[in-house]
The first five atom37 places (N, CA, C, CB, O) and aatype in JSON, in Angstrom:
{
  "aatype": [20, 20, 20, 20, 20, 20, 20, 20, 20, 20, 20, 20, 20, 20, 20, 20, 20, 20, 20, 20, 20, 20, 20, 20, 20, 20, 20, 20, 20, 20, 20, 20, 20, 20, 20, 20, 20, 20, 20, 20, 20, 20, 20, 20, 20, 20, 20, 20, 20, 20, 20, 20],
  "atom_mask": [
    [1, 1, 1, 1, 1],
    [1, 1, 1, 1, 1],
    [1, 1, 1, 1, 1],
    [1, 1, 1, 1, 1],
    [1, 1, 1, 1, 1],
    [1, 1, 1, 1, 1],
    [1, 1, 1, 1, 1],
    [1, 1, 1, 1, 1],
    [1, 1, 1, 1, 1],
    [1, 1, 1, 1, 1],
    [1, 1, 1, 1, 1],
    [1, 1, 1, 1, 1],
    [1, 1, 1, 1, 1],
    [1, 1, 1, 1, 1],
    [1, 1, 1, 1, 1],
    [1, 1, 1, 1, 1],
    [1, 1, 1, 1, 1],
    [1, 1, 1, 1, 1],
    [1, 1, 1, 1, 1],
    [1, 1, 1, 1, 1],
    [1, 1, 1, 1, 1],
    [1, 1, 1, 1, 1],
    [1, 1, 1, 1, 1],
    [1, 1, 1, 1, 1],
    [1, 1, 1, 1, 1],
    [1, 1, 1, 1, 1],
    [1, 1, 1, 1, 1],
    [1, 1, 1, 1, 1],
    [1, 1, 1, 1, 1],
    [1, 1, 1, 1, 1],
    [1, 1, 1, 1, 1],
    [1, 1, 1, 1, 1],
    [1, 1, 1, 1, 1],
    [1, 1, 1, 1, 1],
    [1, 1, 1, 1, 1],
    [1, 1, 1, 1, 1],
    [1, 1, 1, 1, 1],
    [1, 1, 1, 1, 1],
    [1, 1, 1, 1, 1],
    [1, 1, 1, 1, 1],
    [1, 1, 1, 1, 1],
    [1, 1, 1, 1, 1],
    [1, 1, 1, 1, 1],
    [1, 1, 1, 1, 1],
    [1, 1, 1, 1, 1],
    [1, 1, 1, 1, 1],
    [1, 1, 1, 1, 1],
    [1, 1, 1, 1, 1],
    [1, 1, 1, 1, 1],
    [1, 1, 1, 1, 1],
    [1, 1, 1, 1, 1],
    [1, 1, 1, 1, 1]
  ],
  "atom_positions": [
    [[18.81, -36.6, 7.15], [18.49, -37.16, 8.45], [18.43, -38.68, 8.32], [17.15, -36.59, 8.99], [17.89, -39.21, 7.36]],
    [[19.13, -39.51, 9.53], [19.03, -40.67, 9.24], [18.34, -41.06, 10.15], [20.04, -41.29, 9.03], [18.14, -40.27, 11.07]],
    [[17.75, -42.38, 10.19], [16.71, -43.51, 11.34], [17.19, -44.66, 11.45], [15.17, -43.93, 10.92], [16.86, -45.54, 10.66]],
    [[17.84, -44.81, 12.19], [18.1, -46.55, 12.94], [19.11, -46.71, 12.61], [17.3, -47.94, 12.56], [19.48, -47.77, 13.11]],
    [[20.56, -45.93, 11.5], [21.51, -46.41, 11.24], [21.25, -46.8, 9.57], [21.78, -47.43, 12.29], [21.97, -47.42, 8.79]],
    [[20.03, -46.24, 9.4], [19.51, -45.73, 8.19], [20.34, -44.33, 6.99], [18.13, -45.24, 8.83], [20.71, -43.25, 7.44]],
    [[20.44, -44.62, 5.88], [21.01, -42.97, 5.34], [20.24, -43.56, 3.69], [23.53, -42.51, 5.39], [20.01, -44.68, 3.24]],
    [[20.07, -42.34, 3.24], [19.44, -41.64, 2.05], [20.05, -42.77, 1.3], [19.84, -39.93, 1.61], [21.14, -43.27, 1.61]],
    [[19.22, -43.21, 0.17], [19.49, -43.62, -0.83], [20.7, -43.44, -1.95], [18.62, -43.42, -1.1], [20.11, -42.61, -2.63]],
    [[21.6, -43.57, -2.44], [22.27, -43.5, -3.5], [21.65, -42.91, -4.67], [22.69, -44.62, -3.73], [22.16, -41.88, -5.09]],
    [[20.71, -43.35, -5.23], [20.02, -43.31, -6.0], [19.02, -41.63, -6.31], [19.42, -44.53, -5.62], [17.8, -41.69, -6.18]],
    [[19.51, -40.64, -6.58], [19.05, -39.55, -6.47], [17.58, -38.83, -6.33], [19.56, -39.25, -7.23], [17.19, -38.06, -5.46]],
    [[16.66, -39.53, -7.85], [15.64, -39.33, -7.35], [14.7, -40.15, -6.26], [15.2, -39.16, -8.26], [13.6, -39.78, -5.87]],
    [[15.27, -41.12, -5.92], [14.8, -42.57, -4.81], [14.71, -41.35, -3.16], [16.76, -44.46, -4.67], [15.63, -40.79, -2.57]],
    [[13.48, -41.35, -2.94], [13.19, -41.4, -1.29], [13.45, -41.63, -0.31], [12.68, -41.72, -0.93], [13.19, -40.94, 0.68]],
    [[14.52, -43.52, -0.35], [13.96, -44.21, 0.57], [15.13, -44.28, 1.39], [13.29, -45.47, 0.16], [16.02, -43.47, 1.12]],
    [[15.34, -45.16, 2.41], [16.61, -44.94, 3.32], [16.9, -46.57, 2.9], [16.37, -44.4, 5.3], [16.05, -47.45, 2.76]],
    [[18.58, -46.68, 2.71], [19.26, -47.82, 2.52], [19.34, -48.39, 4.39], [20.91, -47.4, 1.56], [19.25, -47.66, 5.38]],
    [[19.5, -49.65, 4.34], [20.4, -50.4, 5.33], [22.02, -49.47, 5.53], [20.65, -52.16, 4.59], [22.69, -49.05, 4.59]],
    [[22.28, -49.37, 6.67], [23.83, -49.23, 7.26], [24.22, -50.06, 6.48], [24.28, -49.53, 8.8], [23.9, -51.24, 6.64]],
    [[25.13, -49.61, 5.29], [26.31, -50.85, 5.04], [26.38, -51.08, 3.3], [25.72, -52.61, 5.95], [27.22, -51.55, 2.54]],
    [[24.85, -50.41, 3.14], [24.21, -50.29, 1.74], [24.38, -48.88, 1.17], [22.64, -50.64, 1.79], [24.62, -48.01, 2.0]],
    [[24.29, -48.56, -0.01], [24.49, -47.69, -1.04], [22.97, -47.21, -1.69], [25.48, -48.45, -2.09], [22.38, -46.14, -1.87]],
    [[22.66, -48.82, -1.95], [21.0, -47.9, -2.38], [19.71, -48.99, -1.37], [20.5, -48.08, -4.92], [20.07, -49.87, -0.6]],
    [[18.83, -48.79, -1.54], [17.5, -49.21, -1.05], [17.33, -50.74, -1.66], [16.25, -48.1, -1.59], [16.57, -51.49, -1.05]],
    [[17.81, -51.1, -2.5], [17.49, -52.46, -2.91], [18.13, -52.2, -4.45], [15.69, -52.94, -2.77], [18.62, -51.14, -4.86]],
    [[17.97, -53.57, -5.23], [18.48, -53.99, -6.68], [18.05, -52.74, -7.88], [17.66, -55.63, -7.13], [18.82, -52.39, -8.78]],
    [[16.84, -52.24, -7.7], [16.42, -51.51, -8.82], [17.16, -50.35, -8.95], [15.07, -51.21, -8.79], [17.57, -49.9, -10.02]],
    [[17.38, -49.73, -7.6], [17.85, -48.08, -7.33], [19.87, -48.66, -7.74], [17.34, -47.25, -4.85], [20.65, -47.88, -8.28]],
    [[20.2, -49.84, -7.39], [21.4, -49.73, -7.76], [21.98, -50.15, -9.29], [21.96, -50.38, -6.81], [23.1, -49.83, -9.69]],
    [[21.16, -50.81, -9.94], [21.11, -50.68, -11.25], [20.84, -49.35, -11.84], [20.26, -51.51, -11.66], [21.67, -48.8, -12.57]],
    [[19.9, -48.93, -11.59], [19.49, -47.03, -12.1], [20.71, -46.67, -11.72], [18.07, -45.88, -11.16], [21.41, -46.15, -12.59]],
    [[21.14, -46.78, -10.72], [22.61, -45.35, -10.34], [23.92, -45.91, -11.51], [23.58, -45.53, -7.9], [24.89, -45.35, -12.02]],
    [[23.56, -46.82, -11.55], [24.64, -46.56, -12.88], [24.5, -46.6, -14.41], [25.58, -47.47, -12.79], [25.34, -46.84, -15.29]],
    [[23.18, -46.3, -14.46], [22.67, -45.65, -15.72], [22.88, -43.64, -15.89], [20.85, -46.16, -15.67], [23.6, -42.79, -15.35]],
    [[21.84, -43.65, -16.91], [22.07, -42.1, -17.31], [20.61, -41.98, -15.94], [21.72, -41.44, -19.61], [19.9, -42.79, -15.34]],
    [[20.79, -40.32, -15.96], [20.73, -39.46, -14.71], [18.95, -40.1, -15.14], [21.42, -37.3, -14.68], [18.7, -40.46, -16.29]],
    [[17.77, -40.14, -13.93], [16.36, -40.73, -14.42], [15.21, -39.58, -13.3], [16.23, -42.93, -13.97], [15.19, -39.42, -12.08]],
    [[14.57, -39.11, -14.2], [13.86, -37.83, -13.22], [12.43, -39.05, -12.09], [12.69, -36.09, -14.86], [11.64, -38.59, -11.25]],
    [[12.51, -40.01, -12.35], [11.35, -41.03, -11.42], [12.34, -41.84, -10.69], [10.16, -42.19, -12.42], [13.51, -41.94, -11.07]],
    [[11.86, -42.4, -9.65], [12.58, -44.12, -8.9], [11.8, -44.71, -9.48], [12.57, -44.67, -7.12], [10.69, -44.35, -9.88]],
    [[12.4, -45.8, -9.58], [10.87, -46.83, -10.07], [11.42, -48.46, -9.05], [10.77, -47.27, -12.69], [11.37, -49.67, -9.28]],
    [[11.77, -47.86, -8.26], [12.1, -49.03, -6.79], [10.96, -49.62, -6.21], [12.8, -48.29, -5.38], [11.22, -50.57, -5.48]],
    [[9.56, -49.28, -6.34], [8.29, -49.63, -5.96], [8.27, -49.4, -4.58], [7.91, -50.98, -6.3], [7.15, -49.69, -4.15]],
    [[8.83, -49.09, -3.91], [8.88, -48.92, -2.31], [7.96, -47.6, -2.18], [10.62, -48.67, -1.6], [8.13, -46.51, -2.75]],
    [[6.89, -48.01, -1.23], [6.15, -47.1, -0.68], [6.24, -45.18, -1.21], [6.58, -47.42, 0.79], [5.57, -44.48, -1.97]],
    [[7.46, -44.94, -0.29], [8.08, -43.62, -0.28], [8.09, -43.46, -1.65], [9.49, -43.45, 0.42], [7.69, -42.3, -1.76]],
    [[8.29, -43.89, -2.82], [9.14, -43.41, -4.48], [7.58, -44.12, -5.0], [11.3, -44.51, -5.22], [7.63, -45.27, -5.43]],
    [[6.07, -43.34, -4.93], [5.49, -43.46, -6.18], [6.2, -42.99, -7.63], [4.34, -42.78, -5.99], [7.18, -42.24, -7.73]],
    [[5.66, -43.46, -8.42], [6.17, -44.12, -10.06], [5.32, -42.88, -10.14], [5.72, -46.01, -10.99], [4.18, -42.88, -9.67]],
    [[6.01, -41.5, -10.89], [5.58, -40.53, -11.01], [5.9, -40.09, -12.92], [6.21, -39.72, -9.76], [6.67, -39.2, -13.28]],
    [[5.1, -40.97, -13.85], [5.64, -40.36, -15.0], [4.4, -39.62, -15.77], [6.38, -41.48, -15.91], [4.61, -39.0, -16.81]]
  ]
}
């Protein structure tokens, strides 16, 4: 489900909704997506508590 022109993160375990136009939620989630697969976000955004 998207909001405002909003869509899901890139970033698999990440919560949060990217900008229209964007891939992930900000710098952290798009560095992680091109690492190895990571069971936490660690994007600090509200939605993705740091769950280790």
């Amino acid at each position: 489900m998207t909001t405002n022109g909003q869509v899901k993160c890139a970033h698999l375990p990440c919560l949060c909704f990217a900008q229209a136009g964007d891939k992930y939620c900000g710098l952290a989630c798009k560095d992680a997506g091109s690492k190895d697969v990571e069971i936490a976000c660690q994007c600090d955004h509200e939605p993705c508590p740091l769950t280790l």
